[in-house]
N, C-alpha and C positions, 0 to 999 in steps of 0.2 A: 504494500500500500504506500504510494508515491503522496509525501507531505503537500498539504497544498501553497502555493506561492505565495510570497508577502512582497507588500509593495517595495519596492527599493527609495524610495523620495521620503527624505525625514521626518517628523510627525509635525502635524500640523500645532502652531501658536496653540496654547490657553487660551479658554477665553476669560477675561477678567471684570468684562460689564456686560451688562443686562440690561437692554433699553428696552421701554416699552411705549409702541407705537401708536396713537391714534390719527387718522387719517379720514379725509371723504373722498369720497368717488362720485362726482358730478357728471352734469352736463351730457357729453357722447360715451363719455368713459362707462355709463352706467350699462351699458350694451357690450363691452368686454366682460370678457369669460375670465372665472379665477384665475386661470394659467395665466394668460394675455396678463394680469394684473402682477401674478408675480414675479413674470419675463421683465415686468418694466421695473419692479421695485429692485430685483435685482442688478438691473442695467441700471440703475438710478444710485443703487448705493456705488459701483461702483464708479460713476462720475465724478460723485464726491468726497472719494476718497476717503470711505469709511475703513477701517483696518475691522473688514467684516471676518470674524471667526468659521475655518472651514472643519468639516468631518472628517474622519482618517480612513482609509481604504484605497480600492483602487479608483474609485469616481468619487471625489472628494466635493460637498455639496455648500454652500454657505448655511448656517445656524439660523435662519431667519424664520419662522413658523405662524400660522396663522390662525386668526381664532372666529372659525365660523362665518364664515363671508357671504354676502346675499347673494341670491340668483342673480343671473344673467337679467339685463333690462330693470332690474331695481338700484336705485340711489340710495346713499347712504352719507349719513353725519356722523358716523361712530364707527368705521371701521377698526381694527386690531391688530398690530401685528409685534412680532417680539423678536428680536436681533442681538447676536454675541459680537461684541467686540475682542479683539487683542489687546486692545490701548484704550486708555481712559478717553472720553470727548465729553466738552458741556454739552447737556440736552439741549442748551438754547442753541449752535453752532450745529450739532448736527439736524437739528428741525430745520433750520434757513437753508443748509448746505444740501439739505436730502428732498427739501422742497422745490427747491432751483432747479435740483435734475429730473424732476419727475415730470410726465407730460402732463399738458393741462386736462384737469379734471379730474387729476390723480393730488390731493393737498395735504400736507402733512396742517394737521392743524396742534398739534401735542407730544411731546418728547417724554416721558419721565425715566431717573434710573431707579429702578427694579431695587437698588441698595439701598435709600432712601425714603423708601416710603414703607407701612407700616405692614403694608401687604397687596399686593399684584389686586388689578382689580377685577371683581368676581363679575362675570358673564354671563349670566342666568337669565336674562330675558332682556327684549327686545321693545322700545317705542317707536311703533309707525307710525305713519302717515299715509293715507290713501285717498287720491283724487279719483271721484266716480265722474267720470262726464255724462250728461244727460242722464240722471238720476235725483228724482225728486224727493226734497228732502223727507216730504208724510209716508211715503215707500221705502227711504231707508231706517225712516225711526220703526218703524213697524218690522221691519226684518232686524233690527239690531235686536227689540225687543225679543223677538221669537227665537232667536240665536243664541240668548241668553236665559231664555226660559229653559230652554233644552238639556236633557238630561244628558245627549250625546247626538255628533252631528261627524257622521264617517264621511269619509270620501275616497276615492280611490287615485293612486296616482303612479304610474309607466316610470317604472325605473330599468334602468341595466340589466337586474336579478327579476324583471319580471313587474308583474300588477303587488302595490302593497295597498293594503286597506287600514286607516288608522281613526283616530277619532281626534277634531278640529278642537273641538270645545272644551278638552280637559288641557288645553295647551293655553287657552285664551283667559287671561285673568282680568283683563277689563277693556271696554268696547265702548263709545261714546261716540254720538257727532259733533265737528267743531262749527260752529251756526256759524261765528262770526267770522270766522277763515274762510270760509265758502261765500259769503255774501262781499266779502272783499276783495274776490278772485273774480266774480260775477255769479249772474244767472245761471244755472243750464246744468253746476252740480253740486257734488256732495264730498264732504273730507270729510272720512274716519280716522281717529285716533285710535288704537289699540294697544295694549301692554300682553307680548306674549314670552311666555313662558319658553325658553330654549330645553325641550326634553328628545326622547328619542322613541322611534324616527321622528326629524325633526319638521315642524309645522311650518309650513311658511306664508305668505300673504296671500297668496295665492289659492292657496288648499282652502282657506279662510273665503275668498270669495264662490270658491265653487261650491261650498257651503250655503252660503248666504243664496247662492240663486239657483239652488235645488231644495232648498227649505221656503224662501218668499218669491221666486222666480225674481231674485233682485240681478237685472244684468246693465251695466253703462253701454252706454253708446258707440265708447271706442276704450282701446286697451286701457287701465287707470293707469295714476302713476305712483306710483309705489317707492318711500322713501324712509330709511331708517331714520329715526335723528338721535336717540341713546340707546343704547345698551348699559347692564347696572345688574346689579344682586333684582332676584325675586324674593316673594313674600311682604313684609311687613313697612320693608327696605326703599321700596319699589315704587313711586308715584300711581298715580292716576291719570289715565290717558282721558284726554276728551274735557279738559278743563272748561271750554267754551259753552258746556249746553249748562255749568252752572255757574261761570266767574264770568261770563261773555265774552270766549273764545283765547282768554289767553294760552300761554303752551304751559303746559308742566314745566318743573324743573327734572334738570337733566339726572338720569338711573344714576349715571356716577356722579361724585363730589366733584371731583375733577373736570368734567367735561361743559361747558358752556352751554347756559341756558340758553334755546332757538325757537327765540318770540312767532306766532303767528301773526303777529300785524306787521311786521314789516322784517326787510334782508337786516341780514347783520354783514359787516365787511368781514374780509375772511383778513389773518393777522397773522398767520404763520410764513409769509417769505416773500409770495409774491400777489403783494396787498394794490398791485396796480393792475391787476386785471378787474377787483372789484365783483368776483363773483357772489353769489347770495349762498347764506348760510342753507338754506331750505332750497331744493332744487325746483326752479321753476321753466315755464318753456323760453324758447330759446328771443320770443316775442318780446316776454318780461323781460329777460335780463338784457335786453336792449333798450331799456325804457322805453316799452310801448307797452298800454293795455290791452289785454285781451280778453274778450267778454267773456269765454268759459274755455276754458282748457282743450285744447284739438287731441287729436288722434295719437298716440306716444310714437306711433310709427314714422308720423310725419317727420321725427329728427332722427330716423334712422341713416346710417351712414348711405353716401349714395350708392346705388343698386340693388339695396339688400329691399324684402319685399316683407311683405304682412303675412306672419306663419297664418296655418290655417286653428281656428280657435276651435277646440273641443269641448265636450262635454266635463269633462275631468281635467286636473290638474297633469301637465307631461312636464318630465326633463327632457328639455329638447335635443334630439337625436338624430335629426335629418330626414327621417321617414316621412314626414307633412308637408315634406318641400313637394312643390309641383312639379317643380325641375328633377326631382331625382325618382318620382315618382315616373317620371315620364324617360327617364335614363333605365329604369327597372324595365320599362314593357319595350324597348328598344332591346337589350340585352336579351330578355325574353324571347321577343320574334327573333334574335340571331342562334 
């Protein structure tokens, strides 16, 4: 029995700090895919010259790890991520410096070291935000109602391993609508706030509406848009989503101590590096963040990158797979006839 090879290249740095990352993912970026996200984070640390700590073997990896990241087509104010360094850096220098190299809509908005603070912070559920287009608001209090009345509210959803079947509502700890967020965006919809629970398998906003419109036949008009703004400890810990239907619309305060309150009545400037683009803390369409108004939110697909086209929408919640493409579907019966 021949020993197995050991690499010959000397072992990789120590790592000696522990940053932990919070970030948003705006604007087009919300339409990259994890990977695509961590292609760039990677390519981003190394722009700026972080002395990022690698793994030992023969394909030696960067220490950079993620913590739960949204689908595909959802925004986010609260993203995660945690990186080894070799060498000490201040959190404020590497926030500017890892912000500068990242593409736009990728923002570091928060540095902290991992050494310093009293303990890493806990990621147990989730605050949304859900723009319904053409969705009236007496139809969505009536399905929030009945959504919450429910003892359990299953749905099914197309994974890799097959069809899983789980239950929506033991994940959802609280569900409101924001009246005045919506009446300041226009007519024609409706913004839910919701505080979910991160368990397993995990629930996502989505799952959550295919719920909602097989329990009230609640469906919008055109795809919502769908956008993290905390993540925080569950339980007792954990605000209340949906401020608006009883303070008159303002936002909670943020899941974690750390992360910045994200008013619904107005943007907040973004402050982590590069504060001259001026993007809004809450992701809006691309109409708003030109100072224009828009009477009610369009179609999510309208700021799709150009070519790409409107999946076909189901009945059930899918991780998208390429199967629903038109194009490939029409590549299948081509292949077929040959």
């Amino acid at each position: 029995m021949t020993a197995r090879p050991q690499p010959t290249s000397p072992p990789p740095l120590p790592a000696v700090q522990r940053l932990s990352i919070r970030y948003a993912k705006r604007s087009r970026m919300r339409f990259a895919s994890h990977r695509d996200i961590a292609r760039a984070v990677e390519r981003g640390v190394r722009m700026a010259g972080l002395p990022v700590a690698y793994s030992a073997g023969f394909s030696p990896h960067p220490k950079i790890s993620y913590s739960g990241g949204v689908s595909t087509g959802a925004a986010s104010e609260a993203e995660y991520l945690e990186i080894s360094l070799t060498g000490r850096r201040d959190p404020g220098d590497v926030r500017d410096r890892l912000d500068a190299a990242l593409p736009d809509g990728i923002d570091v908005i928060e540095v902290m070291d991992l050494a310093q603070v009293a303990e890493a912070p806990r990621l147990e559920a989730s605050h949304w935000q859900v723009v319904l287009p053409g969705v009236a608001p007496a139809d969505a209090a009536r399905a929030v109602e009945a959504f919450l009345a429910s003892a359990s509210a299953e749905v099914e959803r197309l994974t890799s391993k097959g069809v899983r079947r789980f239950d929506t509502r033991a994940a959802v700890q609280s569900m409101e609508l924001d009246r005045r967020a919506a009446q300041e965006r226009g007519a024609g919809c409706v913004i839910l706030r919701m505080v979910v629970r991160h368990i397993t398998p995990a629930v996502r906003p989505d799952d959550i509406l295919v719920a909602l419109r097989r329990m009230s036949a609640l469906a919008p008009s055109s795809p919502p848009l769908v956008t993290r703004l905390a993540q925080g400890p569950a339980g007792p810990d954990a605000p209340v989503a949906g401020a608006g239907v009883t303070a008159g619309g303002s936002a909670p305060g943020p899941l974690w101590s750390k992360a910045p309150a994200i008013p619904a009545d107005g943007p907040a400037q973004h402050h982590g590096g590069r504060a001259d683009q001026g993007q809004e803390k809450a992701t809006r369409l691309d109409a708003e963040s030109a100072g224009h108004t828009a009477a009610a939110p369009q179609s999510a697909y309208e700021q799709l990158p150009r070519g790409a086209e409107q999946p076909v929408m189901a009945a059930s919640a899918r991780e998208p797979d390429g199967r629903d493409c038109p194009h490939a579907r029409d590549r299948a019966r081509e292949q077929g006839s040959n």
